[in-house]
N, C-alpha and C positions, 0 to 999 in steps of 0.2 A: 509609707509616709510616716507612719509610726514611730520608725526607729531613725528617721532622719536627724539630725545631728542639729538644726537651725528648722522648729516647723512652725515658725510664726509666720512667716510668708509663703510655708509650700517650699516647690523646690525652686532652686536657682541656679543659672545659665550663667558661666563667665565668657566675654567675647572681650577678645582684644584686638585693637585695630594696629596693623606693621607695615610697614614700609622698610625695606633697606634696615631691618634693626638687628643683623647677625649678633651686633655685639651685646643686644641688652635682652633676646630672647631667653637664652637657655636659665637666666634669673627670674624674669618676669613669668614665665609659665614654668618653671619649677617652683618657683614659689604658690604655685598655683594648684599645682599638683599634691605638693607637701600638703594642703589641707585640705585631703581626702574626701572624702563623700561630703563636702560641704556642698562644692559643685556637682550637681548636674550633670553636666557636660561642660567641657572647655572646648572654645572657637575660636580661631585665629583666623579674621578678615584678611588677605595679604591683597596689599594693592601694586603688583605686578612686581615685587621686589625684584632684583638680579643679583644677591646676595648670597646667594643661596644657603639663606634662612627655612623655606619652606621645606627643601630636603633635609638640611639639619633636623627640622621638626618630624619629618615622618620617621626618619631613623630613630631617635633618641626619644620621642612622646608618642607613639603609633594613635596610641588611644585619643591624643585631639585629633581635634576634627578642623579639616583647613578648606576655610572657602578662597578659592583664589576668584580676584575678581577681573584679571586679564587684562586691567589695565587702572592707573593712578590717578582716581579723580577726587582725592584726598579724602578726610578722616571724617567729613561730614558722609559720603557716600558709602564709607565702609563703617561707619556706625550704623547707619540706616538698616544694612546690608543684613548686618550682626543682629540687629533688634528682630527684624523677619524671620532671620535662620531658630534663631533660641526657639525651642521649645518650650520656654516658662516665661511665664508673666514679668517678671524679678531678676533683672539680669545686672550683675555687674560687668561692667565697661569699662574699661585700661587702656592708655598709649602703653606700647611697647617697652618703654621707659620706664614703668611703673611697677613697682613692686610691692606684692602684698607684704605685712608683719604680720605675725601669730596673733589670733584671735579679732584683729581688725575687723573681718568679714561678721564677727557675730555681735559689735556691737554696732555694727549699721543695722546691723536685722532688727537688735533690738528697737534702735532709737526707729525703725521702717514702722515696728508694729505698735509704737505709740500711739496717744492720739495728743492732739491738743483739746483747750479748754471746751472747745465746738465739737470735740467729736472727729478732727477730722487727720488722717494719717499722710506724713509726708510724699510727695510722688518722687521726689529726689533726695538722696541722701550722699552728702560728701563726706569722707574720711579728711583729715589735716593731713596735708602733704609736707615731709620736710626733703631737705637736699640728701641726695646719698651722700655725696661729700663731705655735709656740714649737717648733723643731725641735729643738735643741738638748736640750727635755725630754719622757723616754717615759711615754706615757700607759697603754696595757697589754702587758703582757709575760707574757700567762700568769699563773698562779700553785697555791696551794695550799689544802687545802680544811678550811676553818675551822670545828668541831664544830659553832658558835653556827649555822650556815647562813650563812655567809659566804664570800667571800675572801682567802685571806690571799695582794695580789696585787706579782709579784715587782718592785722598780724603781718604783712608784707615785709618777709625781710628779719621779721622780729624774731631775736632770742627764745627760743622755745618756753624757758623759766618764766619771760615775762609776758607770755602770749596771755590775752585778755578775753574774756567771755566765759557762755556756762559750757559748762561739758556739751549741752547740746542745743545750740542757737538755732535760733530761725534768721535767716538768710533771703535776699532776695538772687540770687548769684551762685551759680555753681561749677565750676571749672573741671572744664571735662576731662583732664590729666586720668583721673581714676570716681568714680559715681556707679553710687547702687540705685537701680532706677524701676520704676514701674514701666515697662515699655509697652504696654498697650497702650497705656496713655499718654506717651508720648507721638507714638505712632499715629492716635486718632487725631493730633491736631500736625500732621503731615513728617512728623519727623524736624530729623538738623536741615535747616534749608540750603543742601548740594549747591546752589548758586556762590556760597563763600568760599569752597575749597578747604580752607585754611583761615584761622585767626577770625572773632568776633563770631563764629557758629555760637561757641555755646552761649553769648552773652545775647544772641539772640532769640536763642531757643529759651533760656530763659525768661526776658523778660514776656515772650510767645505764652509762657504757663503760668507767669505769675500774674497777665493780666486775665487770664482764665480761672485766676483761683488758685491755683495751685502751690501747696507748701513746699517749703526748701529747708532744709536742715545739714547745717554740720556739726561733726562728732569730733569733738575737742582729741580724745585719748583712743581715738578709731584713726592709727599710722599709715599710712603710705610712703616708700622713699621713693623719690622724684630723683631723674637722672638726670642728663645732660640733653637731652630733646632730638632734633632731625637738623644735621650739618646742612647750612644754607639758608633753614628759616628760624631757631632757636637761638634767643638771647637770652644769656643770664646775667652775664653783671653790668650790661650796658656799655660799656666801653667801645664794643663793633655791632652796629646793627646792617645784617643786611639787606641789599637792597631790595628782596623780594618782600623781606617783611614788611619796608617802607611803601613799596607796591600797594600791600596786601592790604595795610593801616589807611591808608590814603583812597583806598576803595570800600572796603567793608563796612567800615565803621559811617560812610552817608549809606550804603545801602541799609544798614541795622537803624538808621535816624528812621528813612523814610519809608520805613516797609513795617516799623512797629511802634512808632508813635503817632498822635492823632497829631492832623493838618496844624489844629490848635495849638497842640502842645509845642509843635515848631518851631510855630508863628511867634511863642514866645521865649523860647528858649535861642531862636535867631541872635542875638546878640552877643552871646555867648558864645555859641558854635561857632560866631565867622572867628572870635577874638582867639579861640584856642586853635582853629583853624590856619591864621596866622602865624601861630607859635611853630604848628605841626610842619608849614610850609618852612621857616626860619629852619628847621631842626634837618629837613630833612636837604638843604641849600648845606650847611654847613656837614651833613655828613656826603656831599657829593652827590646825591640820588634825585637830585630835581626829576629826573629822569624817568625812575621809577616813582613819583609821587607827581605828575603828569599824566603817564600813564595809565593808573589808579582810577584819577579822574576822569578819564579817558572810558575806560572800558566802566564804571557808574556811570557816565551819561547814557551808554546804548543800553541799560539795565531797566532804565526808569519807567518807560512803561510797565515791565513785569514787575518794578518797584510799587506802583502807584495800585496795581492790581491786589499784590498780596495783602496793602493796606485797607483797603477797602473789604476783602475778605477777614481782617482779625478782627477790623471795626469792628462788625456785623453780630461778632460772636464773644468780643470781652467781655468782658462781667465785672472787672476792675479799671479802672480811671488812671493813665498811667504817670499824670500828674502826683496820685499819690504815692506812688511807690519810686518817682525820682527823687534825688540828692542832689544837694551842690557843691560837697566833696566829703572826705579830702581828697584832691589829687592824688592819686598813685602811681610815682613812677620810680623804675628801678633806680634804687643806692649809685650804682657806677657811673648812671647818666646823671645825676643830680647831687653830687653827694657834696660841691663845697666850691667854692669861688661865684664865677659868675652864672652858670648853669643854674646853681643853686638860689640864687636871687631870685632871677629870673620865673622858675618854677614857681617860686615861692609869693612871689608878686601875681601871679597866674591863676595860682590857687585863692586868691585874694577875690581878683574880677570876678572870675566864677564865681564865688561861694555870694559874694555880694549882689550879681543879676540874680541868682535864682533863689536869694534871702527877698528880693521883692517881686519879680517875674511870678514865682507861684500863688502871690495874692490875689493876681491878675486877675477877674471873670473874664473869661473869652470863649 
């Protein structure tokens, strides 16, 4: 342990979760490799790829270690999966997509083995993600947690030069893209909740530990480059959203409302939720996908018991009011889908309602 290379946390596990990712593997876990005994062990979750990524890996990386999991029940399950397998408390977690930069790993460790003014050290630590493509601009940096079920996320979009904040913020939001995490204590309050599949896991896992207590930090000048994502449910510039992602948004995001906010907080935020609700209906009529945002709805209705269940189990056990840790924006939505005519209005009238119900809705006593 001595000669370890990073021994402010002990040692640490890297697990990356893949699907279908031939094309961004032999970066993402070389890059992984190139920084040697920092890891532990390297794991690669595969969730039943047919790429044949996982032979590429045994041939070319012998020394990872590959859990296949025999079948795709997406990136909440093969995190989970990942957190179990690591032998260390400390594990950094990656999509496929994601690639480390030199030194990135050792200033999460540091900013891990901080503390704040209480004494108390982060349980999740984000690196700033920018584009492989366009390095100069950051894609996610954390952020904040938007009543409507959103994020309101910090630098979206923005020019690396003008990205704002301290080197190492506290966050209520952390985007599972790439995250150094404490995983036993994630695990003890059940893990990503498997019922999402895809999309609003981490924003729900989140607000799960910050109403727990739990600290969140991003690391300004701690790199990640962020790829191009998973063909079918990955958007980047807005311009094509598909229809599973319209699916995915049109379901998750009430299962995230009503499995981690109190009845109360609802009850008052209802005004808002139908109004952006409308918007989300409007948006997803004009990209064609009534369809898939029906369905959405559809498969939340038969959820809602186990919805109503998990709410009652966070109840029982937060420690934080999740009144106070909502926002009422800004709205953040990607540049392609909003960037100028009428969309842009629109939005922008949007972010208005919102920010104005929950400028008086949180005075509320209720």
């Amino acid at each position: 342990m001595a000669n370890h290379p990073l021994p402010e946390l002990g040692r640490i596990s890297a697990v990356v979760c893949n699907y279908n990712g031939m094309a961004y593997l032999e970066r993402c876990v070389g890059a992984l490799v190139e920084e040697g005994d920092v890891f532990d062990e390297i794991l690669v979750v595969d969730n039943d790829s047919t790429d044949g990524g996982v032979e590429f890996l045994r041939e070319t990386y012998p020394t990872v270690k590959i859990l296949e999991m025999g079948t795709n029940n997406g990136p909440t399950d093969a995190r989970n999966a990942g957190y179990r397998a690591a032998r260390n408390r400390w594990v950094l977690t990656l999509d496929n997509d994601a690639f480390v930069t030199p030194g990135m790993v050792a200033k999460l460790v540091e900013a891990a083995a901080s503390e704040d003014a209480e004494g108390r050290r982060a349980t999740v630590i984000q690196p700033r993600s920018v584009f492989t493509a366009d390095r100069e601009r950051v894609h996610y940096d954390g952020g904040s947690l938007h009543y409507a079920g959103l994020i309101c996320l910090r630098n979206f979009y923005r020019p690396l030069a003008e990205a704002e904040g301290e080197r190492v913020a506290e966050v209520d939001v952390a985007i599972a893209v790439c995250l150094l995490v404490d995983a036993q204590s994630i695990l003890e309050i059940g893990g990503y909740d498997e019922t999402y599949f895809f999309w609003f896991e981490d924003l729900d896992l989140s607000m799960r530990l910050r109403r727990m207590g739990h600290r969140f930090v991003s690391v300004a000048d701690a790199i990640v480059l962020h790829d191009e994502g998973t063909q079918g449910l990955s958007s980047r510039d807005g311009s094509e959203y598909p229809d599973r992602r319209v699916y995915y948004h049109s379901r998750n995001r009430w299962l995230y409302l009503l499995r981690t906010y109190r009845l109360r907080t609802l009850l008052l935020a209802s005004p808002g939720l139908c109004v952006y609700e409308v918007f989300w209906l409007a948006f997803a009529l004009k990209q064609g996908a009534l369809g898939s945002w029906f369905g959405g709805k559809m498969s939340f209705m038969k959820l809602l018991p186990e919805s109503f269940a998990k709410n009652r189990a966070l109840s029982k056990v937060a420690v934080v009011n999740d009144r106070k840790l909502l926002m009422g924006g800004p709205l953040t939505v990607t540049p392609g889908a909003a960037q100028k005519g009428f969309m842009k209005a629109v939005v922008g009238v949007l972010d208005k309602i919102l920010r104005a119900w929950w400028g008086l809705a949180r005075h509320i006593p209720l």
